[in-house]
C-alpha positions in Angstrom: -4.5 12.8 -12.2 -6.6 11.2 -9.4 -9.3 13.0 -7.8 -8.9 14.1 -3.7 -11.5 12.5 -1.8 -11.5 11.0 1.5 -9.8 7.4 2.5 -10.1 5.4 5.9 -7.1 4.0 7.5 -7.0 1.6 10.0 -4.5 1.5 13.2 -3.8 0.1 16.4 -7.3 0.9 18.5 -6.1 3.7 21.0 -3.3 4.6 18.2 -5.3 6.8 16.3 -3.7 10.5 17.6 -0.1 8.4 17.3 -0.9 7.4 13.8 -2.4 11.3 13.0 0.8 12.5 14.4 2.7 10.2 12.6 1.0 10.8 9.1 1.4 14.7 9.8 5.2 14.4 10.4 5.7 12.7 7.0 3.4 14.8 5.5 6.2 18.1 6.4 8.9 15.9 5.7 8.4 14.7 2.2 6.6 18.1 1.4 3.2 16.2 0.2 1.0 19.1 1.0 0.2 19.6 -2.1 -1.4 15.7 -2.4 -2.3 15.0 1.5 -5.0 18.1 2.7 -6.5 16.7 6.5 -5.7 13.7 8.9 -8.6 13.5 11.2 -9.8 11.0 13.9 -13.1 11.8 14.6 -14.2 12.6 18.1 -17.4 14.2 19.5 -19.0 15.5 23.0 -20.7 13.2 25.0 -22.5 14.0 28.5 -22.0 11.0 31.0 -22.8 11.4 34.9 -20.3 10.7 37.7 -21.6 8.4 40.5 -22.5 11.2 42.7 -24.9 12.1 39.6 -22.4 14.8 38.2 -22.6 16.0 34.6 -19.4 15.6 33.2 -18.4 16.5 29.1 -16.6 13.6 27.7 -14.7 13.3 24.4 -15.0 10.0 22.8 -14.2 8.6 19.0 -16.9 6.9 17.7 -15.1 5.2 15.1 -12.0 3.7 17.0 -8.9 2.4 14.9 -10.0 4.4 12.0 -8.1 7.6 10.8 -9.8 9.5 7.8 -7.4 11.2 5.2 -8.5 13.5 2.9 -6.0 13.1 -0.5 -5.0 12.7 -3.7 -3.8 8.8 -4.3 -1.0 9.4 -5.8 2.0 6.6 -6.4 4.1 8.4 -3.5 1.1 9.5 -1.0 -0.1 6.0 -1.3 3.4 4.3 -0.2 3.7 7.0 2.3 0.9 6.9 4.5 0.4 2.9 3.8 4.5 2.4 5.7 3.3 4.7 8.3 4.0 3.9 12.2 1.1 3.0 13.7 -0.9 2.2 10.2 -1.9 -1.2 9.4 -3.9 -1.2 6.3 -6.3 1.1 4.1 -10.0 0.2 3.5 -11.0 -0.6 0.6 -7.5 -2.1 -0.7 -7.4 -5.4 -1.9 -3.9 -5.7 -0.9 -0.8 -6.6 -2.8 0.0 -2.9 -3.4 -3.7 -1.8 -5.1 -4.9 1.6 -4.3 -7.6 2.4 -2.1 -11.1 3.3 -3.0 -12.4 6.1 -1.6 -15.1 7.2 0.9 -17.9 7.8 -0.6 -19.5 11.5 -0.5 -22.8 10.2 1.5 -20.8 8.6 4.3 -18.0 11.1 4.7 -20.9 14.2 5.1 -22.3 12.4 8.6 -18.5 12.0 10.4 -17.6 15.5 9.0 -21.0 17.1 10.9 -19.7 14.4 14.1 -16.4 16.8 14.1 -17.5 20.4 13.2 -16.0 20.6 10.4 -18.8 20.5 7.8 -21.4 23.2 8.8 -25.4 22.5 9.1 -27.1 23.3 6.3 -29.3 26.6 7.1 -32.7 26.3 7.0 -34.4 29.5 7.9 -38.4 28.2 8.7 -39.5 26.7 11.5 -42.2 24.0 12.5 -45.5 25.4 12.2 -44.4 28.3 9.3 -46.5 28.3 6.3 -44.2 27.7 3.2 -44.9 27.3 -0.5 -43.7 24.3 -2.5 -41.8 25.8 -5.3 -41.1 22.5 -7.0 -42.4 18.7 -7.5 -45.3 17.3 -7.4 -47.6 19.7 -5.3 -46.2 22.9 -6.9 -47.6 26.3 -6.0 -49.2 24.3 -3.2 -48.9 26.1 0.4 -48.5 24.0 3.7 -47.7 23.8 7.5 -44.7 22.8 8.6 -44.7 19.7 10.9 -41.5 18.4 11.3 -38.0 19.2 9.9 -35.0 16.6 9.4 -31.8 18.5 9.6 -29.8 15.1 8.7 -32.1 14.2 5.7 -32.3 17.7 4.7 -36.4 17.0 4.4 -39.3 18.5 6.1 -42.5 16.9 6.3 -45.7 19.9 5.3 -49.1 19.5 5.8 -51.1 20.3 2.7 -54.7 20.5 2.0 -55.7 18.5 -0.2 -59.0 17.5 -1.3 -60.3 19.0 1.9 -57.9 17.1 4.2 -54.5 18.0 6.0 -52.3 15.3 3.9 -48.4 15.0 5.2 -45.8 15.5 1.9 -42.3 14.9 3.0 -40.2 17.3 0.6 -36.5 18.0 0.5 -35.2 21.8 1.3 -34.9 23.0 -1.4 -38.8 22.1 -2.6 -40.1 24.8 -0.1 -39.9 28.3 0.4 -41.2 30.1 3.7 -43.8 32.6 3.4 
């Protein structure tokens, strides 16, 4: 049995709620809840300014004409959602009735972050916390924080070393706050 991971499926730009809708319907009526989990178009906050200088919240979708499914490719899901109103291809299909590849895990993690659904990973120190390395190449080594990458999950820590404050860029999971 295939594996459910997300695919990307291309409609009319300005289509994309019709062609969620659309997918949904079918979805209920040819039960394939079981196979077809989430239809989302992506769409975050933006802050734009009125000509009097206003703020004013603003939904846009950064990725226009794209829907993302999260599914199972199944003979039946794939004929489904392919001869859906609205849908005019999958990416990653060669055409002539091939399956679709799908979205890999690195470049689905960003868009799910974009929508809300996928939660920041927690991490509980802050810059300028002393933290001890608890793995790699400066083990048992204890630094400074001096900057934290949420989307790289990295923070740069300034060790001494040798007498000198040398940067180490480490990933989470290498550090642990004092």
């Amino acid at each position: 049995m295939n594996e459910r991971a997300w695919y990307v499926v291309t409609t009319y730009s300005g289509m994309e709620n019709t062609a969620k809708r659309n997918i949904e319907s079918r979805i209920e009526s040819m039960n394939m809840q079981d196979f077809i989990f989430k239809v989302l178009v992506p769409e975050e906050k933006t802050i734009e300014y009125t000509k009097k200088g206003e703020k004013k919240e603003v939904l846009t979708k950064p990725f226009p004409g794209y829907v993302f499914i999260d599914m199972i490719v199944t003979d039946e899901t794939w004929f489904m959602v392919r001869n859906t109103p609205m849908v005019t291809g999958v990416l990653g299909s060669s055409g002539g009735g091939a399956k679709p590849v799908p979205l890999p895990e690195e470049e689905i993690q960003p868009i799910l972050r974009i929508c809300g659904i996928l939660a920041e990973k927690k991490f509980l120190a802050e810059i300028g916390d002393q933290v001890q390395i608890v793995s790699g190449a400066f083990v048992g080594q204890i630094g400074t924080i001096e900057t934290i990458d949420f989307e790289k999950e990295a923070v740069r820590v300034l060790i001494d070393f040798f007498g000198r404050s040398t940067p180490a860029e480490l990933h989470f999971s290498e550090v642990k706050k004092l």
